[in-house]
N, CA, C and O of each residue as an XYZ file, in Angstrom:
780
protein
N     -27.190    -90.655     92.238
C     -27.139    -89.723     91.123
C     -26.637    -90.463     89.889
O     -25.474    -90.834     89.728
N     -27.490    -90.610     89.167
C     -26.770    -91.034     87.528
C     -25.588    -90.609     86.897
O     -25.194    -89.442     86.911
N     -24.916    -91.718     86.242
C     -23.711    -91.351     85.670
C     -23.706    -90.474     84.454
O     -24.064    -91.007     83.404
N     -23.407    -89.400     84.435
C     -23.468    -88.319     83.123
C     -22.458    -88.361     81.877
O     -21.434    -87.679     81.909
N     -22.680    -88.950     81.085
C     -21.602    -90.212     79.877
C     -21.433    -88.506     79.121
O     -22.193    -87.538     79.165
N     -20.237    -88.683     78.530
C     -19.444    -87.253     77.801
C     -18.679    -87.951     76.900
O     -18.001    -88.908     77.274
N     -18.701    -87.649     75.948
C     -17.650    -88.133     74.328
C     -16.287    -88.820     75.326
O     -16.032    -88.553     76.500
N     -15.494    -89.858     74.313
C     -14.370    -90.305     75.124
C     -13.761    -89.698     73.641
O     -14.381    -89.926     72.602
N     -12.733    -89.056     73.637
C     -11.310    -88.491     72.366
C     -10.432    -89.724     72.758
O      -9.750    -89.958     73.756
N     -10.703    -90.453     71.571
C      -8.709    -90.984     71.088
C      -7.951    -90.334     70.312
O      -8.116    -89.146     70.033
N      -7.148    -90.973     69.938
C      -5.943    -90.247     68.643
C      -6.792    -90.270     67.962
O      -7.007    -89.171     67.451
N      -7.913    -91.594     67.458
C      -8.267    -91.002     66.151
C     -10.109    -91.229     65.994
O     -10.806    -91.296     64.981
N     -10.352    -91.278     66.972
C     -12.129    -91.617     66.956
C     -12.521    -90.501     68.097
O     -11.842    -89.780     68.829
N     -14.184    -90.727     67.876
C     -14.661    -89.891     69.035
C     -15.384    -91.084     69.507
O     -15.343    -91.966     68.650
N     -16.026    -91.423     70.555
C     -16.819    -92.554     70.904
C     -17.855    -91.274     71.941
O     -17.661    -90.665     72.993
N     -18.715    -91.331     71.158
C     -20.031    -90.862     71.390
C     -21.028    -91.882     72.155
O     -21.346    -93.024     71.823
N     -21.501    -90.971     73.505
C     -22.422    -92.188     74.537
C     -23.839    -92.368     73.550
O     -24.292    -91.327     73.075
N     -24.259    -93.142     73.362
C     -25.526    -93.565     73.064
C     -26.670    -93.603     73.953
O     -26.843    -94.204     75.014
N     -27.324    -92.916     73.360
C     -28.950    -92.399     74.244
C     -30.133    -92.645     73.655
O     -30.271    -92.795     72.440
N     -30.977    -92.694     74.438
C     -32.382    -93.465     74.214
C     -33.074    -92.950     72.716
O     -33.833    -93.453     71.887
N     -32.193    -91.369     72.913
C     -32.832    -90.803     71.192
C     -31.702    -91.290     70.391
O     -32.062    -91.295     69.214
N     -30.529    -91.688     70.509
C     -30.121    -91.906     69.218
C     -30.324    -93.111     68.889
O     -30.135    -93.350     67.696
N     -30.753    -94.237     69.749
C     -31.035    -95.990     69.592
C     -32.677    -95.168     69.210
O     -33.207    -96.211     69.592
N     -33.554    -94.522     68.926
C     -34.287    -94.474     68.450
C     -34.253    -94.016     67.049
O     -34.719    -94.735     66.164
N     -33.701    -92.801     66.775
C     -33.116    -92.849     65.383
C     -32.598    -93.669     64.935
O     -33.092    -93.694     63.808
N     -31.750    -94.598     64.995
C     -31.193    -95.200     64.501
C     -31.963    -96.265     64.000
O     -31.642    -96.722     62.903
N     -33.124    -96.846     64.732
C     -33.744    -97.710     64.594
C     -34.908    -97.089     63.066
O     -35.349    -97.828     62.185
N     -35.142    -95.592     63.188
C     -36.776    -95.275     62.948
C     -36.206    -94.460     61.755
O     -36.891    -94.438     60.732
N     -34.824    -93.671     61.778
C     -34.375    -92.494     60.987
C     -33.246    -92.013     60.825
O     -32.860    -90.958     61.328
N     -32.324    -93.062     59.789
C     -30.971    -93.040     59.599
C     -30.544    -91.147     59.155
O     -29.624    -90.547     59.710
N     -31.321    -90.611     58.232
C     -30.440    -89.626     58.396
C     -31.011    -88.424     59.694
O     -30.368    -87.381     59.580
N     -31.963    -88.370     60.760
C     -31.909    -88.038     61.644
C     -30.653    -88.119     62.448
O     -30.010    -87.197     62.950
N     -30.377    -89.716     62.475
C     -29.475    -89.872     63.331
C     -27.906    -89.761     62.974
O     -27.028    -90.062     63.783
N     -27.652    -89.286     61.644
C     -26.614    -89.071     61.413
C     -26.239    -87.776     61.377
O     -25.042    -87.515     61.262
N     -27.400    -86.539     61.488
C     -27.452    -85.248     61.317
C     -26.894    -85.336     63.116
O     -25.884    -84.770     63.535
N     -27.808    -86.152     63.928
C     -27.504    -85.968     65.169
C     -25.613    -86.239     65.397
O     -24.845    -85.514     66.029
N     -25.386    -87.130     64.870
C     -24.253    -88.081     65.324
C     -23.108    -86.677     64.444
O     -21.983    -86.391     64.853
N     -23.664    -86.143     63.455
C     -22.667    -85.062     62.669
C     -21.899    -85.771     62.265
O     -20.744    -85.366     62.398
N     -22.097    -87.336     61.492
C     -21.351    -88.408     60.921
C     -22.114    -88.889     60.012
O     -23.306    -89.181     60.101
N     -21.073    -89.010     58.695
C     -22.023    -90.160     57.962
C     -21.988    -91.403     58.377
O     -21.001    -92.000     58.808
N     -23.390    -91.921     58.210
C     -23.400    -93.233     58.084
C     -23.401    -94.117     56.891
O     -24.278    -94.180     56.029
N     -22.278    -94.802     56.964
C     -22.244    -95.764     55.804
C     -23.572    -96.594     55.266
O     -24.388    -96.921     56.128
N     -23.782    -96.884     54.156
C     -25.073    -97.551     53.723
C     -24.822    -99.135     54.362
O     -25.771    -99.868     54.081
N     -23.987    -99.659     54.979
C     -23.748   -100.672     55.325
C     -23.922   -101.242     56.734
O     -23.728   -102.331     57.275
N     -24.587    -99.451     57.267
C     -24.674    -99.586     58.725
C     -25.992   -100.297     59.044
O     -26.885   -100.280     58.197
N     -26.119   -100.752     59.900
C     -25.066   -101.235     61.260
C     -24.188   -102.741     60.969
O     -24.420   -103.565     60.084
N     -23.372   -102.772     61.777
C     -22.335   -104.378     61.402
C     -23.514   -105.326     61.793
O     -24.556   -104.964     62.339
N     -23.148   -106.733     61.387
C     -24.325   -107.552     61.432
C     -24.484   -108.081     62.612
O     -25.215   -109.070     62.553
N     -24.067   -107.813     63.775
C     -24.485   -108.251     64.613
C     -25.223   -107.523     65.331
O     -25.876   -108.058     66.227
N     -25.294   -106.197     65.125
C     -26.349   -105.234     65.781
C     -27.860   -105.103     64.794
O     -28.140   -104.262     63.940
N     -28.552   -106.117     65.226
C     -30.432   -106.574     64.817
C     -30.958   -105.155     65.492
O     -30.618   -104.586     66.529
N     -31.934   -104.821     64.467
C     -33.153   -103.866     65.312
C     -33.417   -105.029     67.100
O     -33.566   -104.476     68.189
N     -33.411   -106.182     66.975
C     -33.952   -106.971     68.026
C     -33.072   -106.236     69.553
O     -33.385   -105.709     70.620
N     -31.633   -106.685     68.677
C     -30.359   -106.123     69.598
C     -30.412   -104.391     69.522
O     -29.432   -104.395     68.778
N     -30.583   -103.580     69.598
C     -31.422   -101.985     69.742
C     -32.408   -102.402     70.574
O     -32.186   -102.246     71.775
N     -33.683   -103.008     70.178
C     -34.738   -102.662     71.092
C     -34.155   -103.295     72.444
O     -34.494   -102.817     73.527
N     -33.480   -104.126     72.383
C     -32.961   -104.758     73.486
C     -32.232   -103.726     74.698
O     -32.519   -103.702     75.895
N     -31.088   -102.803     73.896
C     -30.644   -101.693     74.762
C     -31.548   -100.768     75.345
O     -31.373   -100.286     76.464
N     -32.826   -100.426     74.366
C     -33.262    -99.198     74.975
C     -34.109    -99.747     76.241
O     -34.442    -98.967     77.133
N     -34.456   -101.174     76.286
C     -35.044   -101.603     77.536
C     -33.985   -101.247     78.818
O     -34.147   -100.699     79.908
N     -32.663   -101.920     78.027
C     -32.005   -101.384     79.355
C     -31.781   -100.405     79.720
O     -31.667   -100.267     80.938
N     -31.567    -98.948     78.597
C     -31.369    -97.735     78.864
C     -32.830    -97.579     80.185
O     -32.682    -97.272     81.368
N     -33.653    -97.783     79.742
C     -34.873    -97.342     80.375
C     -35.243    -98.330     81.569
O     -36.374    -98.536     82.011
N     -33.757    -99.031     82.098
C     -34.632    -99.501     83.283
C     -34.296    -98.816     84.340
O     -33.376    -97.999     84.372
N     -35.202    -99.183     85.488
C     -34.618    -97.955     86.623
C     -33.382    -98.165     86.835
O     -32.716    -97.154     87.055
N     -32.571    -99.669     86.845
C     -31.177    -99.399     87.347
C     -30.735    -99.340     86.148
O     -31.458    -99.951     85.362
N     -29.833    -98.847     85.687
C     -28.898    -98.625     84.316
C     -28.426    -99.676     83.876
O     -27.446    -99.869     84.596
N     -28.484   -100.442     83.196
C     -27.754   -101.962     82.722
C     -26.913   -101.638     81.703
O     -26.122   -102.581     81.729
N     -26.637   -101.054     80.991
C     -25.843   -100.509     79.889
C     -25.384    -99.236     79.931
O     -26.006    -98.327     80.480
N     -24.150    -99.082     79.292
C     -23.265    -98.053     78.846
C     -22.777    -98.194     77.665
O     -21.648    -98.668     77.792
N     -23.021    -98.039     76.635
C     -22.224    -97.389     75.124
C     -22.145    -96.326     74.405
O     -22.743    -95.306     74.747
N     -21.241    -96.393     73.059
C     -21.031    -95.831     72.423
C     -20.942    -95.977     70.806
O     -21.105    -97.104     70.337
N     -20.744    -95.120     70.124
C     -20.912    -94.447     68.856
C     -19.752    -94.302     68.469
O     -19.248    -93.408     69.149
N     -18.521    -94.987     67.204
C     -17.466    -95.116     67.488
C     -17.281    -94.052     65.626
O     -17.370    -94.374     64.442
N     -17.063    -93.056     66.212
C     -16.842    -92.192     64.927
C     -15.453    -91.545     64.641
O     -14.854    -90.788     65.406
N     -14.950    -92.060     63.145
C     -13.790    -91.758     62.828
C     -13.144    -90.465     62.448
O     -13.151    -90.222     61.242
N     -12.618    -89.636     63.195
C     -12.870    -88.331     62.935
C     -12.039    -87.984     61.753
O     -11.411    -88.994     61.435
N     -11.731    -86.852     60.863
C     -11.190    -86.586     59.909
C     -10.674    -85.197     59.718
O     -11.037    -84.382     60.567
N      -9.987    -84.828     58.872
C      -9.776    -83.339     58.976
C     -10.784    -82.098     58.531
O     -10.641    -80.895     58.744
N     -11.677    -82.681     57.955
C     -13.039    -82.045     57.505
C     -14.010    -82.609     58.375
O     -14.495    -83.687     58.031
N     -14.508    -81.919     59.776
C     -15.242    -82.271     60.655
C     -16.584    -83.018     59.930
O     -17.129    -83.929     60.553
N     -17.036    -82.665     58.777
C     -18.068    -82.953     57.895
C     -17.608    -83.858     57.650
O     -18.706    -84.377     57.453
N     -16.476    -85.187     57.310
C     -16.453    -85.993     56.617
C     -16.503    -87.319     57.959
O     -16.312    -88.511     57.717
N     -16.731    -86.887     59.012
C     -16.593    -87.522     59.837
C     -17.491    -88.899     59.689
O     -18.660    -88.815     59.310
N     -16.907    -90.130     59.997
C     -17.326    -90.932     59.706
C     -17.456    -92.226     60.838
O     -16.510    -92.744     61.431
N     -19.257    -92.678     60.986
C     -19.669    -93.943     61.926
C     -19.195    -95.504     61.532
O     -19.761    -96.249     60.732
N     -18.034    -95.777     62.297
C     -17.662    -97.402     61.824
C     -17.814    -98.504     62.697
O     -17.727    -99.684     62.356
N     -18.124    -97.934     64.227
C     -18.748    -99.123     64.536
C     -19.073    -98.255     66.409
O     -19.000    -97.096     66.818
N     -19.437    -99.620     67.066
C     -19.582    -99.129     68.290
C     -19.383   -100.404     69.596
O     -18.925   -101.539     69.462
N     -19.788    -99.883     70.560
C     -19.459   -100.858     71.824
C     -19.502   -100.385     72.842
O     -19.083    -99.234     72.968
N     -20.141   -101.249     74.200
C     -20.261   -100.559     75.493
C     -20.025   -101.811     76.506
O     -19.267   -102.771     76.357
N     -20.950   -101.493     77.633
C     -20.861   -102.743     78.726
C     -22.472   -103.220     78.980
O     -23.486   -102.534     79.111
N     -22.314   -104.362     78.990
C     -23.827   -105.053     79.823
C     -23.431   -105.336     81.536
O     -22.280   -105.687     81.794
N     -24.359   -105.176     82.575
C     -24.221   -105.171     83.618
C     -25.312   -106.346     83.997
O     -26.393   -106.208     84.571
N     -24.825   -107.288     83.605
C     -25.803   -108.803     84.719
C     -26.119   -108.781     85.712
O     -25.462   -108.342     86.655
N     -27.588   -109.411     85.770
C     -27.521   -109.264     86.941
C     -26.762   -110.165     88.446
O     -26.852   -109.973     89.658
N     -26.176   -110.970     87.771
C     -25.014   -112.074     88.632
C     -23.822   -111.261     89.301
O     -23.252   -111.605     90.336
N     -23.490   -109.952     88.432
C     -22.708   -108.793     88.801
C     -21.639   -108.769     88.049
O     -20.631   -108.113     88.310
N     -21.812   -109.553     86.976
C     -20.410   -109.380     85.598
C     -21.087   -108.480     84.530
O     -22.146   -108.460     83.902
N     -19.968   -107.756     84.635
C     -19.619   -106.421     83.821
C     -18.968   -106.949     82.129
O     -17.877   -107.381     81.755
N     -19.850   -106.744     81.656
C     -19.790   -107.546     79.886
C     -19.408   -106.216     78.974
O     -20.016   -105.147     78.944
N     -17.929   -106.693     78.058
C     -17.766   -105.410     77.155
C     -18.674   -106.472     75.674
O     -19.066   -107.610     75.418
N     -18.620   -105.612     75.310
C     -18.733   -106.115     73.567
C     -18.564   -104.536     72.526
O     -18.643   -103.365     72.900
N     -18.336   -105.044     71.277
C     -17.817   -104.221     70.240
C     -18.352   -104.771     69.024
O     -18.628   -105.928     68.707
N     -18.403   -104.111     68.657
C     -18.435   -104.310     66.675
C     -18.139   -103.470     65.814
O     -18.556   -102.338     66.062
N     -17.416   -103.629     64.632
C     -17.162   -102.739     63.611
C     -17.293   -102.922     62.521
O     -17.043   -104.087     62.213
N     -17.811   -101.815     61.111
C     -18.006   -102.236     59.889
C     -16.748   -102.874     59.470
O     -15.681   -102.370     59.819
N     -16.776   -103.843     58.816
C     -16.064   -104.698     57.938
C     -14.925   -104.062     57.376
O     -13.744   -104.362     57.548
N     -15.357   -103.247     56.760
C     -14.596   -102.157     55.742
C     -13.528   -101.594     56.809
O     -12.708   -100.833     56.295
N     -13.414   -101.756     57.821
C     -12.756   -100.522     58.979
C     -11.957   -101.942     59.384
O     -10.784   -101.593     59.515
N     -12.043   -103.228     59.615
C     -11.428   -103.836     60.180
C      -9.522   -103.812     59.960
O      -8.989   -103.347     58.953
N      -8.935   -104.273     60.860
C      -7.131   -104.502     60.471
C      -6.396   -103.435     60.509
O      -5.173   -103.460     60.375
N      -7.381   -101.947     60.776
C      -6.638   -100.841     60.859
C      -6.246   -100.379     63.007
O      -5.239    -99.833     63.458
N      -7.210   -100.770     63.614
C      -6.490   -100.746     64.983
C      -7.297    -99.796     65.246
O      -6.734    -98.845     65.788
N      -8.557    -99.656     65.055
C      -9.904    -98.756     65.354
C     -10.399    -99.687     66.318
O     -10.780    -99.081     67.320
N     -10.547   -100.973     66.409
C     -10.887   -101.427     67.506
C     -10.265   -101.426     68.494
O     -10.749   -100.758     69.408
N      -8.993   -102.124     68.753
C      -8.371   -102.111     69.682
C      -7.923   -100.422     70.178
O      -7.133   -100.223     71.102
N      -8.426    -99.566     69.573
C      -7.970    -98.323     70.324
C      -9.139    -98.002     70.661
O      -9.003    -97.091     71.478
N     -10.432    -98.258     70.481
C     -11.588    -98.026     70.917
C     -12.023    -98.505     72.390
O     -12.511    -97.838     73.303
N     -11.652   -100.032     72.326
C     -11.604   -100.941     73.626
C     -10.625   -100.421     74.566
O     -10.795   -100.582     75.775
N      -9.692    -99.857     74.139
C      -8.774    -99.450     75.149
C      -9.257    -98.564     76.315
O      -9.270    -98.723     77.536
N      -9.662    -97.540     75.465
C     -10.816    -95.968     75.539
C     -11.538    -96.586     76.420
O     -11.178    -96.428     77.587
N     -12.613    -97.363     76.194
C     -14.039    -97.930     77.035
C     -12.978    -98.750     78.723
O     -13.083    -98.400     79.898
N     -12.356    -99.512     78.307
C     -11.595    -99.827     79.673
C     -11.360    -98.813     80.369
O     -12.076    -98.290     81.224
N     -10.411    -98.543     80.028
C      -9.846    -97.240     80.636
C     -11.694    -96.280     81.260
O     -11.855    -96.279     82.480
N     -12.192    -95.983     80.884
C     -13.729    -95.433     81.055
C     -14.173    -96.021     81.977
O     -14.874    -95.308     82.695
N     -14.050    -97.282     82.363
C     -14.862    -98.288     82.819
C     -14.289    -98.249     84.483
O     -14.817    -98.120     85.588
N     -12.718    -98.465     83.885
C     -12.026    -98.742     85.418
C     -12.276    -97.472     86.004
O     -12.444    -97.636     87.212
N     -12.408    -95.885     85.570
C     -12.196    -94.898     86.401
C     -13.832    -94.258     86.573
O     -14.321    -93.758     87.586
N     -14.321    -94.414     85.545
C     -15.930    -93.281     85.822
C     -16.344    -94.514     86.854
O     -16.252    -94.215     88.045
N     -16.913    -96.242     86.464
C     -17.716    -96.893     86.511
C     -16.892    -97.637     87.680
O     -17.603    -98.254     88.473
N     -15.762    -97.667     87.868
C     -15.096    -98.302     89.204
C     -15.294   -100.105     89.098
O     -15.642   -100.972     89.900
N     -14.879   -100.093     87.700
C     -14.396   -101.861     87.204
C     -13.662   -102.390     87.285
O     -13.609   -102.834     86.139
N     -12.800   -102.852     87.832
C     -11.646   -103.422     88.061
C     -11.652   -104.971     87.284
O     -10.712   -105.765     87.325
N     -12.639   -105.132     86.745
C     -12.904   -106.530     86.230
C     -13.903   -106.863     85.173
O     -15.069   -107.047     85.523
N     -13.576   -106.957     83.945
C     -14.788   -107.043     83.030
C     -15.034   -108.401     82.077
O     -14.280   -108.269     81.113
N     -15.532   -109.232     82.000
C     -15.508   -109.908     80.897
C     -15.848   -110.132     79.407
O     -16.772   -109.388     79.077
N     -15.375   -110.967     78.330
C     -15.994   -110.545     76.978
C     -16.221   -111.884     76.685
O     -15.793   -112.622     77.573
N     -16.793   -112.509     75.665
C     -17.065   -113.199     75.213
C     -17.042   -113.225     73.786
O     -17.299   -112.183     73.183
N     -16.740   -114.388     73.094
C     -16.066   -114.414     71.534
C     -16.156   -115.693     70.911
O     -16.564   -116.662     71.551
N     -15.829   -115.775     69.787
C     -15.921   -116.839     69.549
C     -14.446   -117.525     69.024
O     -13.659   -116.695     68.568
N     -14.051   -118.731     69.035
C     -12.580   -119.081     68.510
C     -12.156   -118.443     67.295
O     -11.178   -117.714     67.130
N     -13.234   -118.906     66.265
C     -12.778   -118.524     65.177
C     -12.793   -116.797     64.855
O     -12.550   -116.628     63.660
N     -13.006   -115.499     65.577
C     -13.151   -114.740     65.501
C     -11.881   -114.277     65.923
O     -11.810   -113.829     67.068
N     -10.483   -114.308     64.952
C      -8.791   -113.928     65.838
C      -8.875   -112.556     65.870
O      -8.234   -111.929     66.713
N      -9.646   -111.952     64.990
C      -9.193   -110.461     65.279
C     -10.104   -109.971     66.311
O      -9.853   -108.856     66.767
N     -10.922   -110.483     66.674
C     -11.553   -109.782     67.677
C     -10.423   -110.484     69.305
O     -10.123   -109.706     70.211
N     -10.154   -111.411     69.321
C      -9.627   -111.976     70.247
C      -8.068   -111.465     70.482
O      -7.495   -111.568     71.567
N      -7.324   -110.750     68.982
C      -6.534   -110.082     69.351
C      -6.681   -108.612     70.026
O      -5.803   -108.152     70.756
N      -7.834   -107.947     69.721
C      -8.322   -107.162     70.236
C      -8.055   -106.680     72.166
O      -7.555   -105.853     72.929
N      -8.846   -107.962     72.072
C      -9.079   -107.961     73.508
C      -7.635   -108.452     74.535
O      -7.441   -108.191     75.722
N      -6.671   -109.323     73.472
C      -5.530   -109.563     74.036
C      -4.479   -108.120     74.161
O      -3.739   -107.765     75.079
N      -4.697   -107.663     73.185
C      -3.992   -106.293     73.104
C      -4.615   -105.303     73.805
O      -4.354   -104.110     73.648
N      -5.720   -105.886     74.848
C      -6.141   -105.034     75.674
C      -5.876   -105.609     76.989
O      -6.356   -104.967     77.923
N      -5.247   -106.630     77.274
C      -4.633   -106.770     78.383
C      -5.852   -108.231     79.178
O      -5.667   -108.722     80.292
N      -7.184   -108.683     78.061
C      -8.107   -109.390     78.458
C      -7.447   -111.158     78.568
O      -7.130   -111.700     77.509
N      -7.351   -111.637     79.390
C      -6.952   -113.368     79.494
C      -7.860   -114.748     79.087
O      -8.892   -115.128     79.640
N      -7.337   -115.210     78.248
C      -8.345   -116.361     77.951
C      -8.800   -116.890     79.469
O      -7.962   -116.994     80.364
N     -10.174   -117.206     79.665
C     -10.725   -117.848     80.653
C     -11.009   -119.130     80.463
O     -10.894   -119.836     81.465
N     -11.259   -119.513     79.729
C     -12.255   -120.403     79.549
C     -13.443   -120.781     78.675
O     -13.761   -119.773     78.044
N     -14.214   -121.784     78.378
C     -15.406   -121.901     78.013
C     -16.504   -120.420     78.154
O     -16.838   -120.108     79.297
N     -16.956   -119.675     77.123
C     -18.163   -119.156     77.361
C     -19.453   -119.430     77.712
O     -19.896   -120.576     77.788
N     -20.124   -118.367     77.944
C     -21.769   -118.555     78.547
C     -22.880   -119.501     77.428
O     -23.976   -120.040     77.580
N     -21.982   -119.357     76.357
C     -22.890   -120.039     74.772
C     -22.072   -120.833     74.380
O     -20.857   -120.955     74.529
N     -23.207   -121.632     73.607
C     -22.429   -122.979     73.018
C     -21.399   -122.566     72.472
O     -21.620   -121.374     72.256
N     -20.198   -122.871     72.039
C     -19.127   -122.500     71.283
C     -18.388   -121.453     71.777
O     -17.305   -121.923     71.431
N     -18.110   -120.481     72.271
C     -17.973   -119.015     72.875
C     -17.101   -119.277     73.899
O     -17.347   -120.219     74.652
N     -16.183   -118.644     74.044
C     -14.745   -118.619     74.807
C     -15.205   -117.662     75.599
O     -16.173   -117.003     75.218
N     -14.351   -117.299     77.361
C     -14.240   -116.248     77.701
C     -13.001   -115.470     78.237
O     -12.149   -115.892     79.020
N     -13.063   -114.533     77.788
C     -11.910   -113.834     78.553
C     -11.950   -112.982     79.380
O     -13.043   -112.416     79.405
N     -11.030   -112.523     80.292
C     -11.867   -111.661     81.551
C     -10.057   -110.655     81.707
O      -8.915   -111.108     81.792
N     -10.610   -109.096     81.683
C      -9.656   -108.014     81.998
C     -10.112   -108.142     83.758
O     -11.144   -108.386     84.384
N      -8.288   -107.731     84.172
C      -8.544   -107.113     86.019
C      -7.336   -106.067     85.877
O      -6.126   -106.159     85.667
N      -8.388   -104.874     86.127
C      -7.327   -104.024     86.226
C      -6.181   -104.590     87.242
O      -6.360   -105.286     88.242
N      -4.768   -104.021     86.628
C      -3.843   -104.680     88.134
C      -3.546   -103.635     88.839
O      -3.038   -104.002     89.898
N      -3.631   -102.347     88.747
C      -3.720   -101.323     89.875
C      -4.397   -101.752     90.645
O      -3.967   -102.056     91.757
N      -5.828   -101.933     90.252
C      -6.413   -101.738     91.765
C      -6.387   -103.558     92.303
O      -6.560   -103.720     93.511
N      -6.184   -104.834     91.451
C      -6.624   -105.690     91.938
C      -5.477   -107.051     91.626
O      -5.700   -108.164     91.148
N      -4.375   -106.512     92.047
C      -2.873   -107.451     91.509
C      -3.046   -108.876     92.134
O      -2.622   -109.861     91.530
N      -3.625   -108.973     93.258
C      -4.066   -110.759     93.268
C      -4.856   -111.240     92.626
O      -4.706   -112.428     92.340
N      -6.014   -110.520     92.142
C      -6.563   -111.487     91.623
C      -6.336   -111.563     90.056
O      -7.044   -112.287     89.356
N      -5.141   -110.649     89.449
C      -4.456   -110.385     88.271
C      -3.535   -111.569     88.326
O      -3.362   -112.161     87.260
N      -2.725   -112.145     89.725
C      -1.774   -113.171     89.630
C      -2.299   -114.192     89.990
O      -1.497   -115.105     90.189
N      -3.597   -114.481     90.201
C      -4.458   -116.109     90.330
C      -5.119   -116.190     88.786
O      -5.517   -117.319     88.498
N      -5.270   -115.309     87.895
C      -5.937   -115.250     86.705
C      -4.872   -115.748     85.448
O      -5.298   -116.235     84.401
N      -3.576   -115.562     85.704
C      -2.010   -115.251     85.606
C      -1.969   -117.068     85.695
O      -1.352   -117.703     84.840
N      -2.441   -117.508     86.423
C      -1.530   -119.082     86.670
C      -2.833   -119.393     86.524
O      -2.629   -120.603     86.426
N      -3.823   -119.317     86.444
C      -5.281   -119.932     85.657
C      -4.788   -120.450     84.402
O      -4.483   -121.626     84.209
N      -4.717   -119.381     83.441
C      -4.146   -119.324     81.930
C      -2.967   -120.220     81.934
O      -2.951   -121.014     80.994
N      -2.053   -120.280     82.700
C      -0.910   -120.959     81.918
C      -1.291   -122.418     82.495
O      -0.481   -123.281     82.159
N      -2.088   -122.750     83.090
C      -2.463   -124.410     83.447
C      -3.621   -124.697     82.435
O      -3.509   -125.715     81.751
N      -4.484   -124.077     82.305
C      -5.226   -123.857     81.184
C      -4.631   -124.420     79.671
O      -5.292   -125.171     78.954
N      -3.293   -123.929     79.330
C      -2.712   -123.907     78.117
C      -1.943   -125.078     78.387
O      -1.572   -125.525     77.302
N      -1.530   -125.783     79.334
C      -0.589   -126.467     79.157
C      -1.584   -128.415     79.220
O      -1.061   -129.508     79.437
N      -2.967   -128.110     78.953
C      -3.674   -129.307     79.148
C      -3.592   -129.703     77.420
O      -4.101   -130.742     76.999
């Protein structure tokens, strides 16, 4: 039975699941999809790392028989439900090797305020209990600190070298469910740092 994705509430965003019609609006009919989303979208949307290429890319996965993706729609809510506002978004890729990939992005304009890192929190937290993750990895780049504080303030450990030239990785384990392999990941990092 398919997983049935429902708004995640933080203190201060809604993170709205993304569906095959709104990666189609979005692609074909910005204010469709903002009538849908009941958010404006900034004229600046989307952040630059989300290409029409990267869209058509999701809806393949939305539409494959096994589900490869899960995201969201990261909208800043306000006290005038109308002023509600789209600043960025983020979900998981599911490899097929069996690593569970977060990624995020946010408009520019929104960065340094802690919309990300409370967003990522949200999707973990989502991940470990609907999706039964105990382990996810991200990928980044050095020079990218705020995204890397992000993910540190989400409890994610430098790993290592990434999958791409240049690209670091870091990898979350939940420690509820998985405290050894939280304390072999634990003495990874500090031999790691001390080369």
């Amino acid at each position: 039975m398919p997983l049935l994705l429902s708004p995640i509430n933080t203190k201060r965003l809604c993170l709205l699941p993304a569906t095959l019609k709104l990666y189609l609006l979005e692609l074909h009919d910005l204010p469709a999809f903002a009538s849908v989303l009941n958010a404006h979208v900034p004229e600046e949307w989307p952040p630059d790392q989300i290409t029409p290429e990267v869209i058509e890319d999701f809806i393949g996965r939305i539409q494959a028989r096994e589900r490869k993706i899960w995201s969201f729609y990261w909208i800043l809510r306000q006290k005038d439900p109308e002023q509600s506002i789209l600043i960025g978004n983020g979900g998981f890729l599911a490899h097929k090797n069996g690593t569970f990939e977060i990624g995020y992005s946010l408009l520019a304009k929104y960065h340094g305020k802690g919309y990300a890192t409370e967003a990522v929190q949200s999707m973990v937290q989502w991940a470990s209990s609907s999706l039964k993750r105990d382990r996810i990895v991200a990928y980044t780049y050095p020079h990218m600190k705020a995204s890397i504080r992000v993910l540190e303030k989400n409890g994610f450990l430098l790993k290592g070298k990434g999958p791409e030239e240049g690209t670091i990785a870091y990898e979350f384990f939940n420690v509820d469910e998985n405290p050894i392999s939280y304390s072999i990941e634990v003495q990874v990092k500090e031999v790691f740092y001390r080369k």
